[in-house]
C-alpha positions in Angstrom: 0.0 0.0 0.0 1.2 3.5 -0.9 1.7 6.5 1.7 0.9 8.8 -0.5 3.5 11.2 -3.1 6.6 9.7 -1.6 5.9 6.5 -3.4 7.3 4.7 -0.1 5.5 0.7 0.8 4.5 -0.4 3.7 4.0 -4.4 4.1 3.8 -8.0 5.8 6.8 -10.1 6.4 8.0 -11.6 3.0 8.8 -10.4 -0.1 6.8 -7.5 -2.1 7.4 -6.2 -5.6 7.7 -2.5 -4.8 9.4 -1.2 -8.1 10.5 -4.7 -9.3 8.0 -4.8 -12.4 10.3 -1.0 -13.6 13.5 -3.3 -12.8 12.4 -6.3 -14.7 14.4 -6.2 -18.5 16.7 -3.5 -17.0 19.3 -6.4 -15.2 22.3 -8.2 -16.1 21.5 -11.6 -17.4 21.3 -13.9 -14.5 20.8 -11.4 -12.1 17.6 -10.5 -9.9 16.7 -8.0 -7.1 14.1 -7.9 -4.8 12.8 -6.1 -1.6 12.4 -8.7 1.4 11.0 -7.7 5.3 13.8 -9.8 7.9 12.7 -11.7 10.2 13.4 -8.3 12.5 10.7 -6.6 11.0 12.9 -4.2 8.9 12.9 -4.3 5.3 16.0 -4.9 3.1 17.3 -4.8 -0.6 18.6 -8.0 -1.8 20.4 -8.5 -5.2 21.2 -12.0 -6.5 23.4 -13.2 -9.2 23.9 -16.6 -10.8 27.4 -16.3 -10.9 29.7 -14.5 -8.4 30.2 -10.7 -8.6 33.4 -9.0 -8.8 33.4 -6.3 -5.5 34.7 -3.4 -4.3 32.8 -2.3 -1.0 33.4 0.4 1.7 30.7 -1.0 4.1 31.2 -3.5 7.2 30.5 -7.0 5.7 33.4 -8.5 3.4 34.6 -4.8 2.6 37.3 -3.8 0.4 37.8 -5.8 -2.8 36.1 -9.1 -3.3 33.6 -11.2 -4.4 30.0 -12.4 -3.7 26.4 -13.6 -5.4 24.8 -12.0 -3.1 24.1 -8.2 -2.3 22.2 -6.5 0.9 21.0 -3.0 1.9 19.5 -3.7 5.1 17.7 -1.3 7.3 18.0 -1.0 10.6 16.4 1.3 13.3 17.5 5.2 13.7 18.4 4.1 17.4 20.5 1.1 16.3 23.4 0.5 18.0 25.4 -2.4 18.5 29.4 -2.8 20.0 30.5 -5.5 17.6 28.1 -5.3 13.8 30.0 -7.5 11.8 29.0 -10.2 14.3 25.5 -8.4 14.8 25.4 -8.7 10.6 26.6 -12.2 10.6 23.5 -13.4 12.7 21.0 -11.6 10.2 22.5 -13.3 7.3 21.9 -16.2 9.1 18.1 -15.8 10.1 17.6 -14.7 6.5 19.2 -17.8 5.0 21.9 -15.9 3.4 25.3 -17.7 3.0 27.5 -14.7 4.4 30.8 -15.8 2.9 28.7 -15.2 -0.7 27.2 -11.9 0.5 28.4 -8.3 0.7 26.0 -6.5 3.0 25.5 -2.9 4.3 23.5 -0.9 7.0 21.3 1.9 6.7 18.5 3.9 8.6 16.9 5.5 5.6 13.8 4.1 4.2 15.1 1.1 1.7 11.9 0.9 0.4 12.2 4.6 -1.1 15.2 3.5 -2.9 15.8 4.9 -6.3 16.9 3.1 -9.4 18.4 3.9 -12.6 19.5 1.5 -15.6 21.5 3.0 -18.1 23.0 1.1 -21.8 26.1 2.3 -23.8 24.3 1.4 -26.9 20.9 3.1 -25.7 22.6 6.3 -25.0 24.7 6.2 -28.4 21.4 5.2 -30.9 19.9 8.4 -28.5 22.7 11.0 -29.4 23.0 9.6 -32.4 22.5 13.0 -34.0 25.2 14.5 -32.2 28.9 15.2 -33.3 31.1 13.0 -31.2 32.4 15.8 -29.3 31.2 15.2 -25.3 31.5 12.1 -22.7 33.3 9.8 -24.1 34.5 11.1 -27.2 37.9 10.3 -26.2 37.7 6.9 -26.6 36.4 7.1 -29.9 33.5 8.8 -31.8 29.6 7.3 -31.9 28.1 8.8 -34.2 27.2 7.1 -37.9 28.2 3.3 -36.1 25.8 0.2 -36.8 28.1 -1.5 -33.9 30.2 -0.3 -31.3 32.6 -2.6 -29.3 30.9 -1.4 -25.8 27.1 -1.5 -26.7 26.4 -3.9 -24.1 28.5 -1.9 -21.4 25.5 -1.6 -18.9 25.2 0.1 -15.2 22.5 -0.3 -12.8 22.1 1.6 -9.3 20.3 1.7 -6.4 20.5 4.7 -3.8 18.6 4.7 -0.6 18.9 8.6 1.3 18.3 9.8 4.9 19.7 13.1 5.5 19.1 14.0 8.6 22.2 13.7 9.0 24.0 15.3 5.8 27.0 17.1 6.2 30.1 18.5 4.4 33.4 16.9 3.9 36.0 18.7 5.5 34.1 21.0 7.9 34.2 20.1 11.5 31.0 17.4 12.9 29.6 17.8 16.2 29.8 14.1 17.3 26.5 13.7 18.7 25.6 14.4 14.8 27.3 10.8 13.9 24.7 8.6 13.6 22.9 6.2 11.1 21.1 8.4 8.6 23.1 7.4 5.1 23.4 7.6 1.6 23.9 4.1 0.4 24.8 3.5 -3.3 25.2 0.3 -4.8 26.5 -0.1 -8.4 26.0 -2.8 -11.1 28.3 -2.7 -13.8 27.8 -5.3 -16.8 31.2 -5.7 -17.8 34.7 -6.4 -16.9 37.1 -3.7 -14.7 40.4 -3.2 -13.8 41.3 -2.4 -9.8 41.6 1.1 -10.8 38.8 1.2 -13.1 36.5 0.0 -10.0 38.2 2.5 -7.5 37.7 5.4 -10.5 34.0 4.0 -10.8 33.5 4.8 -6.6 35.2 8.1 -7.1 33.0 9.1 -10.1 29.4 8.0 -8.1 30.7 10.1 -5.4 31.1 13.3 -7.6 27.6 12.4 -8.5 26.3 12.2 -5.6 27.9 15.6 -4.3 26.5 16.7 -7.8 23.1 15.6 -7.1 23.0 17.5 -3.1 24.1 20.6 -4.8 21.5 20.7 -7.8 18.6 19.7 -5.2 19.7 22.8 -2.8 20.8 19.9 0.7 22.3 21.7 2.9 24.5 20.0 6.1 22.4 19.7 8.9 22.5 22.7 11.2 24.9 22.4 14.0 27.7 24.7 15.6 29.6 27.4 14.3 31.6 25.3 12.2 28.5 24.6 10.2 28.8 27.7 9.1 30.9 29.5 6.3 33.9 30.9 7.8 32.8 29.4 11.2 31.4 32.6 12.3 28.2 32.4 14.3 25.9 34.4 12.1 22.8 33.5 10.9 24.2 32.4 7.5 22.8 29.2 5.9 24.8 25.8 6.6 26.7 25.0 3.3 25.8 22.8 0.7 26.6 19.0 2.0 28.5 16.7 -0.1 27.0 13.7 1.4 26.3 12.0 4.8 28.1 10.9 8.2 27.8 7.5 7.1 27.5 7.3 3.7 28.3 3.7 2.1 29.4 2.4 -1.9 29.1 -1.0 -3.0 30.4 -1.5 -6.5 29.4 -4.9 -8.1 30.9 -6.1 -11.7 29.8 -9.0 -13.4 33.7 -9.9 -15.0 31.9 -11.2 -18.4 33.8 -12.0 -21.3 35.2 -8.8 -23.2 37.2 -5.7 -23.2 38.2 -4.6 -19.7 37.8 -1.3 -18.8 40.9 0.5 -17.5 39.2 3.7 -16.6 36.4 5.3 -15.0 36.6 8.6 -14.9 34.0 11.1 -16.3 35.4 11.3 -19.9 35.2 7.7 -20.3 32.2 5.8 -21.0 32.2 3.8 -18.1 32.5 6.7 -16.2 29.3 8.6 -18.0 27.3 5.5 -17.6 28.4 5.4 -13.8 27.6 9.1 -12.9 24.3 9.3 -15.3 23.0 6.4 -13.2 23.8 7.2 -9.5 22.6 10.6 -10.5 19.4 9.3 -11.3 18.6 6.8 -9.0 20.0 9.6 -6.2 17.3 12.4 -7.8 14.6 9.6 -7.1 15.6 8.4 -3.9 16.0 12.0 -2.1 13.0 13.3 -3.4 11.1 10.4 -2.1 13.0 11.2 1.0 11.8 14.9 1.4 8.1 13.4 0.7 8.4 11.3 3.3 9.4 14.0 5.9 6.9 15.9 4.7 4.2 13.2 5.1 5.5 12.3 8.2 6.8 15.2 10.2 6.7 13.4 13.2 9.1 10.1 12.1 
């Protein structure tokens, strides 16, 4: 059942389509994703892939480089707090029949059901600009325009964002501590196709411009604190600047290694890197927006 404009679900225990019917013919091959409710009560993103997933993550279950069939956005209650989470994670996995060793997982407070998604094709955006010169992203690696084939049509990205930000802030300005808690801007990234190590780590660097992008465009400012919050750290009445992102803001970057060229880069001139930003851009417009709805829906939460 809806709530209303923010598009947010509520149901029973299980698993619910939510937006799976927009997802459907928008996934890797072998791949599906789905919205579940634990065992907790909380609901939780799940992704599944027939084969193992190539993974670079920054959250607490098997972070850093890796791999796993499984991926989890779980969340978890504003007032969460627990002294050791990995093992606190490794116990959900288990209640949820999830092999953890397979799984790269990651916590949030935000709504996951108000998650936003964005799919995005090489070849879709080329036939699209087909009209254009080849000057613009990408160009350097080779022009588009006039081609019946091109060697990274079936380059494909998928994301999914989930924002809270009641706690948003901006990097390198001073954080009251009381202010770092759960809130989070989770992204997790899909990329059809093979990468090097530094392609992956340009892919996380490139979402995160995005997403800094994205807080600027939509006018999110850090949440108000002290002085610090302030430009120049005076203690006028000046707005709080423009956040970049979150406290705890999270990236998990999934690649599905199939046969082809790898991709060396990631950056924004690259069309890895276009498909990359485009999508967490996307998904990140939905997913705030569904936020603010929900606040103001629900003043009181």
């Amino acid at each position: 059942m809806s709530s209303g404009g923010s598009g947010i679900v509520s149901t029973a225990p299980g698993v619910w389509t939510g937006e799976r019917s927009s997802w459907e013919g928008r996934l890797p091959a072998g791949v599906s994703a789905f919205f579940r409710r634990g065992r907790d009560g909380e609901p939780y993103l799940q992704i599944d892939a027939g084969s193992p997933l190539r993974t670079l993550h920054s959250s607490i279950w098997n972070g850093g480089y890796g791999a796993a069939k499984t991926l989890i956005n779980r969340q978890v209650n504003k007032r969460y707090s627990c002294e050791d989470p990995v093992q606190e994670m490794e116990r959900f996995l288990r209640q949820e029949g999830v092999e953890a060793d397979g799984c790269c997982a990651m916590l949030t407070a935000a709504l996951v059901e108000g998650a936003g998604f964005a799919s995005l094709r090489w070849r879709d955006c080329r036939e699209a600009e087909s009209g254009q010169s080849g000057a613009g992203n990408g160009a350097a690696e080779g022009g588009r325009t006039g081609e019946t084939y091109d060697p990274d049509d079936e380059l494909a990205v998928c994301a999914w964002v989930t924002a809270g930000l009641g706690n948003a802030a901006r990097a390198g300005a001073q954080q009251p501590l009381e202010r770092i808690y759960p809130g989070t801007i989770n992204i997790i990234l899909l990329i059809d196709g093979r990468l090097s190590d530094a392609a992956m780590v340009g892919a996380v660097l490139t979402a995160t411009e995005a997403k800094a992008a994205v807080l600027q465009e939509m006018g999110i400012r850090a949440a108000a604190g002290g002085p610090e919050d302030k430009p120049g750290g005076d203690e006028t009445n000046a707005e709080p600047p423009i956040a970049t992102g979150t406290t705890t803001d999270a990236v998990l970057l999934a690649a599905t290694d199939r046969d082809g060229r790898t991709y060396e880069y990631a950056g924004t001139a690259t069309r890895l890197g276009y498909l990359v930003g485009r999508s967490v851009a996307e998904a990140l417009r939905t997913a705030v927006k569904r936020y603010l709805d929900y606040r103001r829906e629900h003043p009181a939460n």
